[in-house]
C-alpha positions in Angstrom: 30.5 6.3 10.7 27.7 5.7 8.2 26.7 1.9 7.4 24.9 0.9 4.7 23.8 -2.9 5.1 23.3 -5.3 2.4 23.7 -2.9 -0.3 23.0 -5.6 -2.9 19.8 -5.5 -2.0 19.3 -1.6 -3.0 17.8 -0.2 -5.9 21.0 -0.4 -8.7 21.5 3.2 -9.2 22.1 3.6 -4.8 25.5 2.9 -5.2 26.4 5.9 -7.9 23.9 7.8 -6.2 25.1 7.9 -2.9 28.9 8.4 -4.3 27.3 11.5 -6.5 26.3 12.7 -3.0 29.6 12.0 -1.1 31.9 13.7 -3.8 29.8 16.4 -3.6 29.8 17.0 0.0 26.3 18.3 -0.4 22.9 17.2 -0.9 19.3 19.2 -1.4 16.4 18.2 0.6 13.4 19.0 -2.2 10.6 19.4 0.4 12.7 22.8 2.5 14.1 24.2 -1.0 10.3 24.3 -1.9 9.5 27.0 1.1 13.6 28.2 1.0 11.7 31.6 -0.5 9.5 31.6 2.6 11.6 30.4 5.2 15.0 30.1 4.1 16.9 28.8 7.2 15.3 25.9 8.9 16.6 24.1 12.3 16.3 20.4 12.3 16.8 18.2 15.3 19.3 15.9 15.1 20.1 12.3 16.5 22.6 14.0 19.2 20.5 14.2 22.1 20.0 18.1 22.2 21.6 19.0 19.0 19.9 20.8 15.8 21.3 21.6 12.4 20.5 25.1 10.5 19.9 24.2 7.0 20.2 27.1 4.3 17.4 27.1 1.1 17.4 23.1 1.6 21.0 22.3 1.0 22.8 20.0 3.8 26.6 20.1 3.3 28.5 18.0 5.5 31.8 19.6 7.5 33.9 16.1 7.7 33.3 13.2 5.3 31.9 9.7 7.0 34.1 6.5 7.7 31.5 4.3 5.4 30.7 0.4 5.7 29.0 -1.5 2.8 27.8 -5.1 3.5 26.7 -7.4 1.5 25.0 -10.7 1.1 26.5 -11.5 -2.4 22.9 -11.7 -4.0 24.4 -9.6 -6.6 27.6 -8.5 -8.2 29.1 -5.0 -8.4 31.4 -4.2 -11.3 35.2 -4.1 -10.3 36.2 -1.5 -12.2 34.0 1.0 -11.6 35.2 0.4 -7.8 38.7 0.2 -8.5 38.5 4.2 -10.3 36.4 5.6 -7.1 38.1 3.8 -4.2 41.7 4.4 -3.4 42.0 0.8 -2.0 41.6 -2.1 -3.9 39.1 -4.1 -4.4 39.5 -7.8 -3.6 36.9 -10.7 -3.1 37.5 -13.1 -0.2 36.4 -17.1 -0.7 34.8 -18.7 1.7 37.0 -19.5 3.9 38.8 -15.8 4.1 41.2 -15.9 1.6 41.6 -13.2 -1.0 41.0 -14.6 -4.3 
């Protein structure tokens, strides 16, 4: 599960960058592609107590994609649309007091 908290607060391009990143599976770390020439596998550690990762010329591709979880404080607006093309569920706003409007 990946959550990203208070996305409204992000810089505006997060949210079509991040959903670049997640249709592509893949993303390129540009400090290890640098030295891939040198060294082109490279074991990280990961946040699994034990665990590493080989990454190949600076490309991390992901095996499963993440459950993800947006919050959000409402200090800004995203446009409906462009959610309702990407998402297969539907996008709805909730009023105060929890019903879908």
């Amino acid at each position: 599960m990946l959550v990203i908290d208070e996305i409204d607060k992000a810089d505006l391009s997060l949210p079509h960058d991040m959903l670049a990143t997640i249709e592509d599976g893949e993303y390129l770390v540009r400090e290890l592609a640098r030295v891939a020439r040198r060294t082109p596998k490279v074991v990280v550690h990961t946040a699994d107590p034990g665990g590493s990762a080989e990454i190949i010329e600076g490309r991390v591709t992901c095996r499963a994609f993440p459950f993800i979880v947006f919050t959000s404080n409402r200090e800004r607006e995203f446009r409906r649309r462009s959610c309702a093309a990407r998402c297969s569920w539907r996008c709805s706003r909730r009023t105060r007091n929890g019903s879908r409007a």
